[in-house]
Residue frames as a rotation matrix with the C-alpha (Angstrom) as fourth column:
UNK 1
-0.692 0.592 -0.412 -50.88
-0.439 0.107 0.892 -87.44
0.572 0.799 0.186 -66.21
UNK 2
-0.423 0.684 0.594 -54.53
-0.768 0.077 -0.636 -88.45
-0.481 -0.725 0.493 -64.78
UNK 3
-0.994 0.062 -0.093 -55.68
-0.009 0.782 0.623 -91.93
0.112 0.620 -0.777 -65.76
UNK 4
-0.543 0.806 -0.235 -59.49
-0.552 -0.132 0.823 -92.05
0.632 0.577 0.517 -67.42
UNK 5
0.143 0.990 0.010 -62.22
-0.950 0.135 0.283 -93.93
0.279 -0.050 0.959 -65.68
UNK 6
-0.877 -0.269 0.397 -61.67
-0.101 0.913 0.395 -97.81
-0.469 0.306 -0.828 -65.20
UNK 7
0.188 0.853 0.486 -65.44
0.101 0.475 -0.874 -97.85
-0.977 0.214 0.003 -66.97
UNK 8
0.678 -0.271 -0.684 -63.94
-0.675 -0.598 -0.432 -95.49
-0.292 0.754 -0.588 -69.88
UNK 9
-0.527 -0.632 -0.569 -60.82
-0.783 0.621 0.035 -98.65
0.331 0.464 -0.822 -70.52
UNK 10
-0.614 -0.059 0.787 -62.56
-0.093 0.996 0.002 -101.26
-0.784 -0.072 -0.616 -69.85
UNK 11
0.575 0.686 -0.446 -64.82
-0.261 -0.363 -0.895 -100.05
-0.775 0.631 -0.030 -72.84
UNK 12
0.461 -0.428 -0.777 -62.26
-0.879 -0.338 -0.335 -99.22
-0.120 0.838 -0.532 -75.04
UNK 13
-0.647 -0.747 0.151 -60.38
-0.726 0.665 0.177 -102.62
-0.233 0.005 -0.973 -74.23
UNK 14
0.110 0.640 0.760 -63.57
0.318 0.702 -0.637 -105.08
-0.942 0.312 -0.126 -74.77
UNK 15
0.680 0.255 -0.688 -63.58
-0.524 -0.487 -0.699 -102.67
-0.513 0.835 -0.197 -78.11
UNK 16
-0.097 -0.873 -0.479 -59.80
-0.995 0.081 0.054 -103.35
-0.009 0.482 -0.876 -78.91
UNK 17
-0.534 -0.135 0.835 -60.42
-0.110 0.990 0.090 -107.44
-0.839 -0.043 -0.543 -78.03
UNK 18
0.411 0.836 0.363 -63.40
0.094 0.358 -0.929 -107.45
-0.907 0.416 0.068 -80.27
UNK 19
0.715 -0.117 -0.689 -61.52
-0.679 -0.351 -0.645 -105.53
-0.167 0.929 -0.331 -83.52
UNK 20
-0.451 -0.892 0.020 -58.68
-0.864 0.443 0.240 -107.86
-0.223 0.091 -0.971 -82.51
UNK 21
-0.224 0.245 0.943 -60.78
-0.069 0.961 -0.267 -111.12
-0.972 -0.125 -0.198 -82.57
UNK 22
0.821 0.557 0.126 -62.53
0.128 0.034 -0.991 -109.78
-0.556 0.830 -0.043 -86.30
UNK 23
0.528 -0.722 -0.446 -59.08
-0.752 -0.642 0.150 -109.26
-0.395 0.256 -0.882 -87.15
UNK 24
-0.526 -0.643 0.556 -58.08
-0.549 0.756 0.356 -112.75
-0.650 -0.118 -0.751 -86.74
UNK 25
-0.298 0.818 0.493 -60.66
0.129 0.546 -0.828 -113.47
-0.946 -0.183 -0.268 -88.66
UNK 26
0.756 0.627 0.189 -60.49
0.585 -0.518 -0.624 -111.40
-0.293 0.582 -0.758 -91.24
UNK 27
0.330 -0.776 -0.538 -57.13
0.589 -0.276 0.759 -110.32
-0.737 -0.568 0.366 -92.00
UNK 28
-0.726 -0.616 0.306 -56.86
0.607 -0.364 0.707 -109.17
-0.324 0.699 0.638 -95.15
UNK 29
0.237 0.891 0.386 -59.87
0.909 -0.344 0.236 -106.45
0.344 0.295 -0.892 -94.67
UNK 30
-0.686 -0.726 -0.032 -58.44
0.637 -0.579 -0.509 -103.26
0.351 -0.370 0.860 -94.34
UNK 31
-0.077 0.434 0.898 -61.48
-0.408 -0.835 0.369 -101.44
0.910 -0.338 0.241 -92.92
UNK 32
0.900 0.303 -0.314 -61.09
0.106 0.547 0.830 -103.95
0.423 -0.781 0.460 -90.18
UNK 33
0.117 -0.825 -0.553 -57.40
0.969 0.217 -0.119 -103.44
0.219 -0.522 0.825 -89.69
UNK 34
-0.540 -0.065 0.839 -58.10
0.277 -0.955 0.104 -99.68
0.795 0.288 0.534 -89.70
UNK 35
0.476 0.878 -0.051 -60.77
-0.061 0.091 0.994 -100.26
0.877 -0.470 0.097 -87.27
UNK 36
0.873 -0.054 -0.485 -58.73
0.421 0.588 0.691 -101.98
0.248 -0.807 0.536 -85.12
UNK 37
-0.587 -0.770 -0.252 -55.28
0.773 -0.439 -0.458 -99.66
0.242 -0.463 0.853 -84.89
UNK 38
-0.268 0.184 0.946 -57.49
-0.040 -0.983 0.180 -97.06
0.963 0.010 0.271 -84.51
UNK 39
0.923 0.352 -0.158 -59.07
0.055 0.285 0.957 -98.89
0.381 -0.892 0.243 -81.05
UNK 40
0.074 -0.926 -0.371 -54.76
0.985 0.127 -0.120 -99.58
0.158 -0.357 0.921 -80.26
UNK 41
-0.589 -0.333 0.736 -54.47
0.405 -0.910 -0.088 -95.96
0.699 0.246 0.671 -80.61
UNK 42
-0.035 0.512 0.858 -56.96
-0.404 -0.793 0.457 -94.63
0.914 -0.330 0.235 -78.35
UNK 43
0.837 -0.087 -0.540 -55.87
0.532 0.363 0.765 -97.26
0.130 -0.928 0.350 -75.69
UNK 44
-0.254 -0.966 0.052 -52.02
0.947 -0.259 -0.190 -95.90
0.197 0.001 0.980 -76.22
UNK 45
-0.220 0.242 0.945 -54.01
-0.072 -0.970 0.231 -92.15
0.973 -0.017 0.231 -75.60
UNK 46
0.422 0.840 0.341 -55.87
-0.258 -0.250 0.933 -93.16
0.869 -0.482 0.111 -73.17
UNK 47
0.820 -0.256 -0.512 -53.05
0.562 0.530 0.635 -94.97
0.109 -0.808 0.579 -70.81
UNK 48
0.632 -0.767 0.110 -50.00
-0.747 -0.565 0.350 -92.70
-0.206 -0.304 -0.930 -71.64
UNK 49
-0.141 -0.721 0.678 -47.97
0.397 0.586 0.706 -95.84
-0.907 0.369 0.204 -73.72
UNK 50
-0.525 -0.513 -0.680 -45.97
-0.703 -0.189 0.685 -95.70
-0.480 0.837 -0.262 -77.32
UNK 51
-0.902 -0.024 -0.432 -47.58
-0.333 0.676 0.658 -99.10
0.276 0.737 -0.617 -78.36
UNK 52
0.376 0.896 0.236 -51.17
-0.844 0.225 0.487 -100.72
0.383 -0.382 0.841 -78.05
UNK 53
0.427 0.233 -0.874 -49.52
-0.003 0.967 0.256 -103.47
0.904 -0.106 0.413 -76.54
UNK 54
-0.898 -0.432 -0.081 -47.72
0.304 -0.477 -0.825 -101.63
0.318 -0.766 0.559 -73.89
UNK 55
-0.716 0.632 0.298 -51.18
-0.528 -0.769 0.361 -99.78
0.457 0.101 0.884 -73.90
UNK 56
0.152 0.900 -0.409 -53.35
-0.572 0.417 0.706 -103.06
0.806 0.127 0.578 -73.49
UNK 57
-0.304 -0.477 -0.825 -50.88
0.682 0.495 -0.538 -104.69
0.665 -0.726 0.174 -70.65
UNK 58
-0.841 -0.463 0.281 -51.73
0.308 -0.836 -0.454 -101.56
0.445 -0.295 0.846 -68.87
UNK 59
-0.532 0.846 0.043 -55.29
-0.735 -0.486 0.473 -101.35
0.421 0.220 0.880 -68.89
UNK 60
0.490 0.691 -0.531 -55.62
-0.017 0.617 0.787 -104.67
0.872 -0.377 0.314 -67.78
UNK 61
-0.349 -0.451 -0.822 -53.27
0.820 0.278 -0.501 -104.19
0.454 -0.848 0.273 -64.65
UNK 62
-0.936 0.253 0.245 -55.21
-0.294 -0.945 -0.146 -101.05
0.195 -0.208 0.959 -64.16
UNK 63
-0.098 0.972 -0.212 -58.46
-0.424 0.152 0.893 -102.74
0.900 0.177 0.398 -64.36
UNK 64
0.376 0.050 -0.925 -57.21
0.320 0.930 0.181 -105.15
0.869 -0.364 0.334 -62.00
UNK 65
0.948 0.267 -0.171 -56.15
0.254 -0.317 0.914 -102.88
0.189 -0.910 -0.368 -59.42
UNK 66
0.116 -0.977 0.179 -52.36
0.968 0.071 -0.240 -103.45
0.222 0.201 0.954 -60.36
UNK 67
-0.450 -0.875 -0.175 -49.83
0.875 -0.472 0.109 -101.03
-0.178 -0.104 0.979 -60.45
UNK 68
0.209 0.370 -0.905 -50.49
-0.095 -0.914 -0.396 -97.40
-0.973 0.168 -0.156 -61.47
UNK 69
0.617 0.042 0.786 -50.31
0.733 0.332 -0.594 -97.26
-0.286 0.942 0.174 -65.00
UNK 70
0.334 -0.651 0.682 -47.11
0.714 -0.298 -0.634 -95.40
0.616 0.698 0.366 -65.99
UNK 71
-0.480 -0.406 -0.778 -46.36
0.877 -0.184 -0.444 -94.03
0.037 -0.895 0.445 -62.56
UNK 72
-0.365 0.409 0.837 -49.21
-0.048 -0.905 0.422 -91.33
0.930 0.113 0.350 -62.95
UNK 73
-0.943 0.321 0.088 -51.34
-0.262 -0.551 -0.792 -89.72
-0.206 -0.770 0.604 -59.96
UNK 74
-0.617 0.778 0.117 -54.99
0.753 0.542 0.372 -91.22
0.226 0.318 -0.921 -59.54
UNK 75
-0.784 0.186 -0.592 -56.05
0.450 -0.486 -0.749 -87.89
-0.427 -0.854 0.298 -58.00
UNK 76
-0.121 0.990 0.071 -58.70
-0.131 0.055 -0.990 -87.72
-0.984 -0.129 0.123 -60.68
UNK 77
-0.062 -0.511 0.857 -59.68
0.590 0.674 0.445 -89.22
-0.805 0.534 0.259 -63.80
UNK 78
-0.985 0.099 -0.139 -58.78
-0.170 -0.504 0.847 -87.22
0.014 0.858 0.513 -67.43
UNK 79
-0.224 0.788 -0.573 -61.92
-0.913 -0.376 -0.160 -86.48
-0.341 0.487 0.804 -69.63
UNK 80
0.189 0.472 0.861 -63.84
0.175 0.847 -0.502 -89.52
-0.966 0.246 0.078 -70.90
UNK 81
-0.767 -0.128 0.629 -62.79
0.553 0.364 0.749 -90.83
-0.325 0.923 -0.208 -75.18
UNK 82
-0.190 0.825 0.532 -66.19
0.975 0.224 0.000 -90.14
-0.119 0.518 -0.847 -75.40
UNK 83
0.349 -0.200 -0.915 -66.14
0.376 -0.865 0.332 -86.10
-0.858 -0.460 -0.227 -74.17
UNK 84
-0.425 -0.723 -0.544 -63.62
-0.230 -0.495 0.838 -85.44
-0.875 0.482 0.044 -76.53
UNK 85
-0.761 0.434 0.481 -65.54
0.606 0.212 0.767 -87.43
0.231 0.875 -0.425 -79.91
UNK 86
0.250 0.928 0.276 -68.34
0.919 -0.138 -0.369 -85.39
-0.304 0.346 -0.887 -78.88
UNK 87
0.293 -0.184 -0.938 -66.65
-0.085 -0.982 0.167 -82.20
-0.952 0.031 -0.303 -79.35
UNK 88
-0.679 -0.730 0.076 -64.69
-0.033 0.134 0.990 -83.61
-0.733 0.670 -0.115 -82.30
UNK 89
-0.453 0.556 0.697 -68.29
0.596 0.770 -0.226 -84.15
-0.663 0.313 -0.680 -84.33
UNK 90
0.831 0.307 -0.464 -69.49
-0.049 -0.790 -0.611 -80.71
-0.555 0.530 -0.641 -85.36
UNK 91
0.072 -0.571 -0.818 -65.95
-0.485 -0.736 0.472 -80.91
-0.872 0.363 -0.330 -87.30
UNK 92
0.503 -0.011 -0.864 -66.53
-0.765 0.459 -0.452 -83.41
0.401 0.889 0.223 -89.90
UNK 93
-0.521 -0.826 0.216 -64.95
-0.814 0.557 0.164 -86.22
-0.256 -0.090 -0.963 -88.00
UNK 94
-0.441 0.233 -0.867 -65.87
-0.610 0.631 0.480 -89.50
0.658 0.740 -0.136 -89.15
UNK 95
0.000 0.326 0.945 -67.81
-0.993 -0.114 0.040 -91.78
0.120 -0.938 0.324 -86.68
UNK 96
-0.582 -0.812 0.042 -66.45
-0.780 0.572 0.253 -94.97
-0.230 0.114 -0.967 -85.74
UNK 97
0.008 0.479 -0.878 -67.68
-0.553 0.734 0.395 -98.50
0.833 0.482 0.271 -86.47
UNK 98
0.102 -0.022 0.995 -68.47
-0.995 0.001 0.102 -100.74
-0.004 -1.000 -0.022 -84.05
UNK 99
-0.932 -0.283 0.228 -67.05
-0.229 0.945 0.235 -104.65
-0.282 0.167 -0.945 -83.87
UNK 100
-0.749 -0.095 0.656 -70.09
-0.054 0.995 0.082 -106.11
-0.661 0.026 -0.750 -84.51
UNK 101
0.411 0.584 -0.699 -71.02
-0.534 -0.467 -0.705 -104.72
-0.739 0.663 0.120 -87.72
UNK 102
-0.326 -0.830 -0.453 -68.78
-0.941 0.329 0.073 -106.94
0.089 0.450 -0.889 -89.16
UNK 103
0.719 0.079 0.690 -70.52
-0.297 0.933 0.204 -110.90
-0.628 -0.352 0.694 -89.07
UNK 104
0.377 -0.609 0.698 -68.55
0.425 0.783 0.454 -112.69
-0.823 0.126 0.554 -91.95
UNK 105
0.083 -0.540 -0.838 -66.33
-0.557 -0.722 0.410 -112.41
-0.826 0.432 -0.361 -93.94
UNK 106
0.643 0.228 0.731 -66.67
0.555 0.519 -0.650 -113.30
-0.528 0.824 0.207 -98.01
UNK 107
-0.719 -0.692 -0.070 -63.42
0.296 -0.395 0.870 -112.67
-0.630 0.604 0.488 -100.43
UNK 108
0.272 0.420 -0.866 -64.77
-0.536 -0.681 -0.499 -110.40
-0.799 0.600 0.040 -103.44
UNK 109
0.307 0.042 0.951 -65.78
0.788 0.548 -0.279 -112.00
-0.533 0.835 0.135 -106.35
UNK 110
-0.698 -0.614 0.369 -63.88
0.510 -0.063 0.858 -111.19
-0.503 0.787 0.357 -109.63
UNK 111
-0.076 0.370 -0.926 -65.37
-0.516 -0.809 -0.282 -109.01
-0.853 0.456 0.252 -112.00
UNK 112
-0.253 -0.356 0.900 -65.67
0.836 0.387 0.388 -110.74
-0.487 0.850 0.200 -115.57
UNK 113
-0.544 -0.229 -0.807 -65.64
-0.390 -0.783 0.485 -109.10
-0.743 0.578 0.337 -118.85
UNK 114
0.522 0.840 0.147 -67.73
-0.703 0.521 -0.484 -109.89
-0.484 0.149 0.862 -121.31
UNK 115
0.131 -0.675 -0.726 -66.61
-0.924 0.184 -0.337 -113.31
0.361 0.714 -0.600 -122.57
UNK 116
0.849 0.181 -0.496 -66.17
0.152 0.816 0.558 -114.69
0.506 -0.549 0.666 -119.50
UNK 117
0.060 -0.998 -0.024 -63.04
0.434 0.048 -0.900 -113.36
0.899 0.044 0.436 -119.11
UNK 118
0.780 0.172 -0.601 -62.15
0.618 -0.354 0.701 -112.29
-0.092 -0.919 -0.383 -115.56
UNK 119
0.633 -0.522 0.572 -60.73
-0.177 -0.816 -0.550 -108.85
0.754 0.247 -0.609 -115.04
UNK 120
0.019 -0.822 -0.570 -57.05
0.947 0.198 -0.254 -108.92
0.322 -0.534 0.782 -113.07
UNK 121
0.622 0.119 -0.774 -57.36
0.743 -0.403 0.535 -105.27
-0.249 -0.907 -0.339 -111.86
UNK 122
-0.160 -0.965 0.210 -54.50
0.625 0.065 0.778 -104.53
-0.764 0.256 0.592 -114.03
């Protein structure tokens, strides 16, 4: 396997810190936790690991000069994340979000009925 760019993961990893930081922040938004396996995932593509945390240990000892990342061949790097989304666009794929569309976070107000009564969802 040929390992991407170091500009191409250090992208995607500032990406994954950032969904991770709005994460911590925000935990019970699922378009943010969606956001953010979806960044784990395309490090866990992009390094050749099973887990984004195997994935993210990787990237940064790659960044840093470290080991090879999964005992691959540097003899040139794979296609760029980006390469592939642009092909992937004429099909209806969805286009991602970017951390810092997200500023704060505000629980959803209740709904009432009239009355005053507040609706349970139920």
């Amino acid at each position: 396997m040929l390992l991407p760019a170091k500009a191409e993961v250090a992208r995607h990893l500032e990406e994954y810190r950032a969904w991770e930081r709005l994460l911590l922040v925000a935990p019970m938004d699922h378009a943010v936790r969606g956001d953010f396996e979806n960044s784990g995932y395309t490090l866990c593509v992009l390094m050749g690991k099973r887990c984004a945390r195997e994935a993210v240990d990787a990237a940064e000892q790659y960044l840093r000069g470290g080991a090879r990342a999964s005992g691959t061949s540097k003899a040139e790097p794979a296609p760029s994340a980006a390469s592939a989304s642009a092909t992937a666009s004429g099909t209806g794929a969805r286009r991602p979000r970017t951390p810092g569309t997200v500023t704060t976070f505000r629980p959803a107000e209740r709904a009432v009925r009239p009355g005053g009564v507040p609706e349970t969802g139920q």
